[in-house]
SENU-491633 format. One record per residue: x, y, z of N, C-alpha, C, O in turn; residue number from 1. Coordinates in nm, 3 decimals. Atoms other than C-alpha are relative to their C-alpha. Example, Ala and Ser with C-alpha at 12.3 -4.5 7.8 and 13.67 -1.06 7.14 Angstrom:
     n.px     n.py     n.pz    ca.px    ca.py    ca.pz     c.px     c.py     c.pz     o.px     o.py     o.pz  num
    0.089   -0.119    0.000    1.230   -0.450    0.780    0.090    0.120    0.000    0.194    0.118    0.066    1
   -0.082   -0.119   -0.006    1.367   -0.106    0.714   -0.077    0.109    0.073   -0.026    0.220    0.090    2
END
This chain:
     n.px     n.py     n.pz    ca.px    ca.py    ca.pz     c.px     c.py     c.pz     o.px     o.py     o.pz  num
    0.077    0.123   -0.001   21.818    2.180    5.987   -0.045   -0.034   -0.141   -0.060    0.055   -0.225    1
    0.015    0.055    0.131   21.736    1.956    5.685   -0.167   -0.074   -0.046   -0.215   -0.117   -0.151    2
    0.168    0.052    0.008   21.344    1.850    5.801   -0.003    0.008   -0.085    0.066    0.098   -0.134    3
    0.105    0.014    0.082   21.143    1.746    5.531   -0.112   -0.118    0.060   -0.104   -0.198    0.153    4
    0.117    0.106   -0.009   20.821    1.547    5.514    0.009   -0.148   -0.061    0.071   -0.180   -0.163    5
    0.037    0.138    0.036   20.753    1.217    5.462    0.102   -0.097    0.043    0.199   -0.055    0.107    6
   -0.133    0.102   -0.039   20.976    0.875    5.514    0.099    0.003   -0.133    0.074   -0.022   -0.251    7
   -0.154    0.013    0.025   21.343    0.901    5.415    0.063   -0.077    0.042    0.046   -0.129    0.153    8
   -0.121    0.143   -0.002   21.638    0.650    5.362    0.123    0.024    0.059    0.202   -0.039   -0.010    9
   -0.132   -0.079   -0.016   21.955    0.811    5.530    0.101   -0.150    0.068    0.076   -0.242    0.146   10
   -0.125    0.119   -0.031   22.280    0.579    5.562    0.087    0.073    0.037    0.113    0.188    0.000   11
   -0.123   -0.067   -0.054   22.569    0.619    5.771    0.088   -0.149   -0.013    0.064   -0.255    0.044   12
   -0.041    0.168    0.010   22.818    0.337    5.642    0.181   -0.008    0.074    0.243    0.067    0.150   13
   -0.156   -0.055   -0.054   23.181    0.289    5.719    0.054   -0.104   -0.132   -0.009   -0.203   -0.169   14
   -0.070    0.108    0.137   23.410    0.114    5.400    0.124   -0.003    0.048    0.166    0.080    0.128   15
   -0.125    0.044   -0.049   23.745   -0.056    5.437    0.053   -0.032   -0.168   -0.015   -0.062   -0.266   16
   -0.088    0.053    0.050   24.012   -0.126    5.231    0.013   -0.189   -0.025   -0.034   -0.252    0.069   17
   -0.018    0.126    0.029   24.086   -0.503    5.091    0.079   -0.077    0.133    0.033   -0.180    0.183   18
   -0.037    0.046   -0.112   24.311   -0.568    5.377   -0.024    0.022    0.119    0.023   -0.042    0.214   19
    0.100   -0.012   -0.125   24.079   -0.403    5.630    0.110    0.116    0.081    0.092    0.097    0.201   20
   -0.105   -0.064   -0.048   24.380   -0.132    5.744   -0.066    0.155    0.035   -0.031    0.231    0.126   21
    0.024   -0.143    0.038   24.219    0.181    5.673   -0.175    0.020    0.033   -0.223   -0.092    0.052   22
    0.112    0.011   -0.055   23.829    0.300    5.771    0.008    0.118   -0.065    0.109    0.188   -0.072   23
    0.012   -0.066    0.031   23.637    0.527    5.593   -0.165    0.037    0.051   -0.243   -0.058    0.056   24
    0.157   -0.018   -0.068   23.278    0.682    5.738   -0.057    0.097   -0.089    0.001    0.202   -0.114   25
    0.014   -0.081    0.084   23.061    0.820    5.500   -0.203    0.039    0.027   -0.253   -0.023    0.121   26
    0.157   -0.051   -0.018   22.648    0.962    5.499   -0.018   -0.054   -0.186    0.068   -0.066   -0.274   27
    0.057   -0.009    0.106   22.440    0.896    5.204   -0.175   -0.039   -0.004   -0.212   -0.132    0.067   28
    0.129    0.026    0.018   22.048    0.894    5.110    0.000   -0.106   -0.119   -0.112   -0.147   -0.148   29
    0.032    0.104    0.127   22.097    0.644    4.807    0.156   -0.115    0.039    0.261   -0.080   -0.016   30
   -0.089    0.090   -0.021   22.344    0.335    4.942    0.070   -0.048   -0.139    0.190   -0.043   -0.164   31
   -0.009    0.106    0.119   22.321    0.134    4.600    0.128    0.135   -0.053    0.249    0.112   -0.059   32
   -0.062   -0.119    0.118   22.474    0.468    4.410    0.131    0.020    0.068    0.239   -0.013    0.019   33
   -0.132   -0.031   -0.036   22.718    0.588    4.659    0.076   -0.157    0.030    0.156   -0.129    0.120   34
   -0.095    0.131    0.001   22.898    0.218    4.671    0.043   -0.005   -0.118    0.162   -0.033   -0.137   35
   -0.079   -0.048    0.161   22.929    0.290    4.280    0.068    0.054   -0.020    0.172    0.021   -0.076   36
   -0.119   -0.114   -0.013   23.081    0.572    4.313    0.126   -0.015    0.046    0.225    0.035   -0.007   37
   -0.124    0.047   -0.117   23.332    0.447    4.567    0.069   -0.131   -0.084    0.189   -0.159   -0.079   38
   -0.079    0.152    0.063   23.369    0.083    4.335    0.050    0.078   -0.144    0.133    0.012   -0.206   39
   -0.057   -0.080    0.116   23.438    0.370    4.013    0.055    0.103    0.007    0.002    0.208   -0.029   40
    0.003   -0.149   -0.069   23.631    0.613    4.148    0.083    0.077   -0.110    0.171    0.159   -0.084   41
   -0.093   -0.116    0.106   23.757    0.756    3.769   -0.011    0.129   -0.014    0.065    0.194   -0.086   42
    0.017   -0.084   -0.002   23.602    1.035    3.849    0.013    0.093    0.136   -0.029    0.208    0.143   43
   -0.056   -0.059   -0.114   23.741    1.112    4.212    0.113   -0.064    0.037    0.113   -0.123    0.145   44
   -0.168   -0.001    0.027   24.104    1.050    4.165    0.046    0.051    0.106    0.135   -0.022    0.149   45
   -0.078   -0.022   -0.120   24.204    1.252    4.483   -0.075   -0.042    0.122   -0.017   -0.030    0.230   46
    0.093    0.036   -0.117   23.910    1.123    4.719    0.069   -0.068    0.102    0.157   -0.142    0.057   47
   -0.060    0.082   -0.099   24.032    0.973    5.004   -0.017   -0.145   -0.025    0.083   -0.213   -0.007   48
    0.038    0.097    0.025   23.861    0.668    4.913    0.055   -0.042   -0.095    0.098   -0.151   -0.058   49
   -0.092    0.019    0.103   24.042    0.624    4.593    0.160   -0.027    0.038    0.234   -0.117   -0.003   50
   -0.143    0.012   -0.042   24.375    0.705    4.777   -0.002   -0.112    0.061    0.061   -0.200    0.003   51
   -0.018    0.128   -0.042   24.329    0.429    5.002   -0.090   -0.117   -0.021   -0.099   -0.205    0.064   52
    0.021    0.097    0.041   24.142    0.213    4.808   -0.108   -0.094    0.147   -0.097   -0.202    0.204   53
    0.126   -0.006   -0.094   23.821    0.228    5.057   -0.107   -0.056   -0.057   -0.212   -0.019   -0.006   54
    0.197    0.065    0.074   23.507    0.025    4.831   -0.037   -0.099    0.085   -0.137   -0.156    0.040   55
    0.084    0.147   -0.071   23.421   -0.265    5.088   -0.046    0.054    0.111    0.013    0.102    0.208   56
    0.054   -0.027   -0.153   23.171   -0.201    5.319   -0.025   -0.109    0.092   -0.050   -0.228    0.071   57
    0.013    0.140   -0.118   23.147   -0.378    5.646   -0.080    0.066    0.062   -0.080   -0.004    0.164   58
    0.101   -0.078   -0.101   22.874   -0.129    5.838   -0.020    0.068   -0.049    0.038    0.139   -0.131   59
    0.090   -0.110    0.092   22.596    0.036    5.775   -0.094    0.034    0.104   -0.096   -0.042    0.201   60
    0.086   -0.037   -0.095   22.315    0.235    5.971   -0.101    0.054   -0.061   -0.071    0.136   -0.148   61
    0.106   -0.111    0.092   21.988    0.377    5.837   -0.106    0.054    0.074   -0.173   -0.011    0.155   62
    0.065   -0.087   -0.102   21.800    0.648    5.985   -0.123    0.044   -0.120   -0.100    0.025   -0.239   63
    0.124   -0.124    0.061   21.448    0.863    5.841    0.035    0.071    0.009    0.021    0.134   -0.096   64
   -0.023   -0.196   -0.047   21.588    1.214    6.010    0.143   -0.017   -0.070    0.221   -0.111   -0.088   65
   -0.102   -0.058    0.171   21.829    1.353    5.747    0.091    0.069    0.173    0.213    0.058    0.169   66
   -0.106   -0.072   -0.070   21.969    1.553    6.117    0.065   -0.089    0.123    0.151   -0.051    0.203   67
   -0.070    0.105   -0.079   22.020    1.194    6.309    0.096   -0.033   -0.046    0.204   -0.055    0.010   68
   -0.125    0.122    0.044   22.204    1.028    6.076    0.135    0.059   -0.046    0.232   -0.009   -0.079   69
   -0.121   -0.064   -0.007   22.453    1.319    6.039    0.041    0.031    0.091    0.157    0.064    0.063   70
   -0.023   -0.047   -0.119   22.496    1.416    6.387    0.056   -0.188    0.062    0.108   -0.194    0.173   71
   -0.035    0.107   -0.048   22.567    0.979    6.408    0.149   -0.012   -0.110    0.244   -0.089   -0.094   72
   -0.134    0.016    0.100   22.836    1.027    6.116    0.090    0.077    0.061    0.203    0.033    0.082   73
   -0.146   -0.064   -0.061   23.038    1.282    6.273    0.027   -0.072    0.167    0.135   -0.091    0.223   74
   -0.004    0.105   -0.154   22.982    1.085    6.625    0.117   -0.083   -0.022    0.226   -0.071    0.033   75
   -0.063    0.076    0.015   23.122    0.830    6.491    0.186    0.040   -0.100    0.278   -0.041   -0.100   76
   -0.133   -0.035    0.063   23.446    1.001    6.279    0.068    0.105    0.105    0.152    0.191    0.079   77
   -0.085   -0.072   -0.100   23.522    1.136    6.652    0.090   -0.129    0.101    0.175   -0.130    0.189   78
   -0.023    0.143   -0.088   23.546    0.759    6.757    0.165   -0.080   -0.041    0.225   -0.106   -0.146   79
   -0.156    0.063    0.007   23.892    0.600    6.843   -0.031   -0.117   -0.116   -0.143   -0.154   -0.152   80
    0.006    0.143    0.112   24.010    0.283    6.559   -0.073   -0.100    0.145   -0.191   -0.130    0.166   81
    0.066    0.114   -0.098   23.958    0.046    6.858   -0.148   -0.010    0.039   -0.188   -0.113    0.093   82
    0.117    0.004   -0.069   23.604    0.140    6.939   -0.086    0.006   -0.132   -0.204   -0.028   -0.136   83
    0.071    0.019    0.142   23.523    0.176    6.554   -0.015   -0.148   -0.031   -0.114   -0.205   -0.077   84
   -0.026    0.136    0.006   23.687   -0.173    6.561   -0.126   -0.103    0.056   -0.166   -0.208    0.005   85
    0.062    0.068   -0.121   23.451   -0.277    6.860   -0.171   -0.020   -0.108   -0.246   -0.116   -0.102   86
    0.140   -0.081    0.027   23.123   -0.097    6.639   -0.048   -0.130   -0.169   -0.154   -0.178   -0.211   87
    0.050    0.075    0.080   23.159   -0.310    6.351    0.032   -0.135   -0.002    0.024   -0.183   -0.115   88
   -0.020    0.123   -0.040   23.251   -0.662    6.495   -0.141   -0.034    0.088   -0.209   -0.137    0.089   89
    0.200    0.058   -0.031   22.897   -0.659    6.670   -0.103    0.023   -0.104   -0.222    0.001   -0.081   90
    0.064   -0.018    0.097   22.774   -0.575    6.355   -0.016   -0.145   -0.098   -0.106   -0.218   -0.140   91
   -0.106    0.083    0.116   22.989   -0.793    6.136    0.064   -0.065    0.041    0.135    0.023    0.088   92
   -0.072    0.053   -0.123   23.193   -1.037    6.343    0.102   -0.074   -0.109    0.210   -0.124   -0.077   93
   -0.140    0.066    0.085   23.385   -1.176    6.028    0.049    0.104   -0.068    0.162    0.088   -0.114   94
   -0.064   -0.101    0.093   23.426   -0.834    5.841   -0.014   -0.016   -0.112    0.065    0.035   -0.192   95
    0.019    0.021    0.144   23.254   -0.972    5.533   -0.035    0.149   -0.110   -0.072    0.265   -0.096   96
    0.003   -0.151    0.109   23.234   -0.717    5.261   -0.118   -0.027   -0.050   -0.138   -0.106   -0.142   97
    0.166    0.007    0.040   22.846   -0.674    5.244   -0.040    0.089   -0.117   -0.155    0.062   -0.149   98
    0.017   -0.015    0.178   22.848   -0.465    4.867   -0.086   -0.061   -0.056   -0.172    0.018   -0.096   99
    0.079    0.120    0.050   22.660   -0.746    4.737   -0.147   -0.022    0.069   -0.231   -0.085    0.004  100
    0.119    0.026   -0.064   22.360   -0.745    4.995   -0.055    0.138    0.021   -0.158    0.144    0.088  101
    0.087   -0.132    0.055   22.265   -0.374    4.920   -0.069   -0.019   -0.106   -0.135    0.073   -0.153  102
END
């Protein structure tokens, strides 16, 4: 377990590719940073995200418990494409690449 005290920021996002083909699900406590990381990836060259060219996010989730919002990331990287499909069209219903509104 990862308890700590006080209020925490925890993100569970999912990023796509430019042509929307590919889905990537990721955890992070700092959104702004890890979307940097993912829009500079000179320094993770074999990341998956790099390979398929994963920086646009279309869904995002944010939890306080550091052991929700990981126990909702692997939930969700057990979830069929179609129902991932389903998860971020009630989210997102055009698939805009929200980057910009973090």
């Amino acid at each position: 377990m990862y308890k700590t005290l006080g209020t925490h920021n925890y993100y569970v996002y999912i990023l796509t590719n430019k042509i929307k083909t590919v889905l990537y699900i990721g955890f992070t406590n700092n959104m702004k940073e890890r979307l940097y990381y993912h829009q500079h990836p000179e320094a993770f060259c074999k990341a998956f995200t790099t390979k398929y060219k994963c920086y646009n996010l279309v869904y995002w989730e944010h939890y306080q418990d550091v052991d929700i919002a990981i126990d909702r990331e692997t939930q969700l990287k057990k979830w069929s494409r179609k129902k991932k499909d389903a998860l971020i069209t009630a989210f997102n219903p055009e698939w805009k690449f929200l980057n910009d509104e973090i």
